[in-house]
C-alpha angles and dihedrals in degrees: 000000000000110000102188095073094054114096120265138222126202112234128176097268107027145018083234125180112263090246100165088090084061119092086215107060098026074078090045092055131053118185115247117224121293089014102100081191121034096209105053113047126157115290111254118244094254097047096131097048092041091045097042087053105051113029127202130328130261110173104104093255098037103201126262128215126223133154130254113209120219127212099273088052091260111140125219117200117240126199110203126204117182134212106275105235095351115214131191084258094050089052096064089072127104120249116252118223109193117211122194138208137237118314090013131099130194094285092085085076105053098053095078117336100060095050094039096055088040088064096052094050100268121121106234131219146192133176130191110215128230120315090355141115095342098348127127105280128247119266125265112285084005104134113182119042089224154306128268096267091048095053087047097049083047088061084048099070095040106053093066085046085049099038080050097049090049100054096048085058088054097048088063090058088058093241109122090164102082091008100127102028108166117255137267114228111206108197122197121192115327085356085069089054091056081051097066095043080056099059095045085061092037106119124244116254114291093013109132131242141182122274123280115298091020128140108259126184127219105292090037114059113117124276116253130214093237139332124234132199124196110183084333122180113252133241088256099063129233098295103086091049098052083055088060101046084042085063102034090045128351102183086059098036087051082048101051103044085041092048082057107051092053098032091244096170091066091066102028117050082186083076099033086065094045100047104035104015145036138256093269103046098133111249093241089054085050094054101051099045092050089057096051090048093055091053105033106080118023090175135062108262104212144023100257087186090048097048094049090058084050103049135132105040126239109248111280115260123275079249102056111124128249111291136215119205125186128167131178118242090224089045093134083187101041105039119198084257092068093045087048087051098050101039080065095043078065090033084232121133112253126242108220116185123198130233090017127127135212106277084059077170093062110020134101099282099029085139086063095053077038095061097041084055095040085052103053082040086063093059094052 
């Protein structure tokens, strides 16, 4: 089919062609709840900053944004990202869901790791949390998105709606064998924290649940294929951690918690770099991720109070599913110490890559960080 000549429609990430009057990739696409049509969606608040930054696509299935609704009618945008050429092998993969940290969106993800898993058969998604990137905003004089409990219940409701999704995809390419696999949840940052507060809650084999996009307490969230952690937070929280920048370098421990509090990366692309890329980051680069994180989250993402009453975390259940951790040796947030620390929490071994700072996702050498998670995917 040509595709240039079909209609298109302006989201937040990409100029993409309108597919959805096309029989292939109506198969390809399932609405998620509360999106009547995957494929136009409402644009999110910071279209113009988020489209100006990145251009058009130009991966051979460019991803498309809709909107997941949760329980209490809130929406959470969701960027998808299909299989490339799906096969009856590819679709025996399990489906990826990116989450994101503070002061990030689902975009993070689609710069390099959804198209770059699409292209290697697995269906791709990212998730912008509550009252982030195109989310419903918060609430007036609300001033923090959630608490721990409240991102993780939020996932909750999301994996059956992507596992779903997923399956159906499989179905159009003829392969019921490996077709539903249950997802797995790649958390960065804080988003790894929620993470972890997912997989204490997540249900022993065979326990029921409601149906997909209900509402499902702590003991009962769906089982995942597997649960992966980049420059994630620890069990433990950040405070350790601040105690051991306060000690290694003050003048940059006092910068950074400060740089938070006031957002001080989205004015001054001096303390983006330091605080999220390295050294090399082309400027360009630089200059368009600063302007996405600026306007990606508005509001707080997490409790800070109520995580501190929750950390550190209780040991994960005898159930929890295999973990990747992975963790860059110039991550001025997330220091070597923290990885170490998670990576035993799961009794896994860490992957620490050098000269590698704290968006892997985004940085210099992503495809390296890339390559260690394609490759333990590859043993699930």
């Amino acid at each position: 089919e040509n595709n240039n000549q079909l209609p298109r429609f302006s989201c937040a990430y990409r100029d993409i062609p309108l597919y959805a009057n096309t029989a292939a990739m109506q198969a390809r696409h399932v609405p998620f709840s509360g999106c009547k049509n995957p494929c136009i969606a409402r644009l999110p608040r910071y279209h113009f900053a988020v489209r100006a930054a990145i251009g058009s696509a130009t991966s051979p299935i460019a991803a498309y944004t809709t909107k997941h609704t949760l329980p209490d009618g809130k929406k959470l945008e969701l960027l998808v990202q299909k299989a490339v050429s799906p096969t009856p092998s590819s679709s025996s993969r399990p489906p990826l869901l990116f989450v994101h940290g503070s002061y990030h969106a689902a975009w993070c993800w689609q710069e390099n790791f959804m198209p770059y898993f699409a292209s290697r058969g697995y269906d791709t998604y990212a998730v912008s949390l509550r009252a982030q990137g195109g989310s419903d905003p918060a609430p007036p004089g609300q001033p923090v998105a959630g608490t721990l409990d409240v991102h993780a219940a939020d996932l909750a409701t999301l994996v059956p709606v992507v596992q779903q999704s997923s399956a159906a995809a499989a179905a159009a390419t003829d392969d019921v064998s490996g077709g539903g696999r249950a997802p797995v949840i790649i958390g960065h940052s804080f988003g790894g924290l929620i993470v972890q507060k997912y997989v204490l809650g997540t249900a022993k084999s065979g326990v029921p649940g409601p149906g997909p996009g209900g509402a499902r307490p702590p003991g009962s969230f769906p089982p995942l294929t597997g649960a992966a952690f980049l420059c994630s937070v620890p069990p433990s929280g950040s405070k350790q951690m601040v105690v051991r920048f306060l000690r290694k370098d003050p003048i940059m421990s006092f910068k950074l918690t400060w740089g938070f509090i006031v957002r001080s990366f989205a004015t001054s692309r001096e303390t983006c770099q330091e605080f999220f890329f390295s050294k090399d980051l082309p400027q360009d680069k630089l200059e368009k991720y600063q302007k996405l994180l600026a306007a990606a989250s508005p509001t707080r993402l997490i409790d800070l109070k109520d995580l501190n009453a929750q950390v550190p975390l209780p040991p994960p259940p005898a159930h929890a599913p295999p973990a990747f951790v992975l963790g860059g040796a110039d991550d001025t947030v997330v220091d070597p110490q923290a990885v170490k620390e998670l990576a035993l929490y799961y009794g896994t071994k860490d992957v620490l890559l050098q000269d590698v700072a704290h968006d892997c996702m985004l940085d210099t050498r992503w495809e390296q960080a890339a390559s260690e998670l394609e490759a333990w995917l590859a043993t699930l």
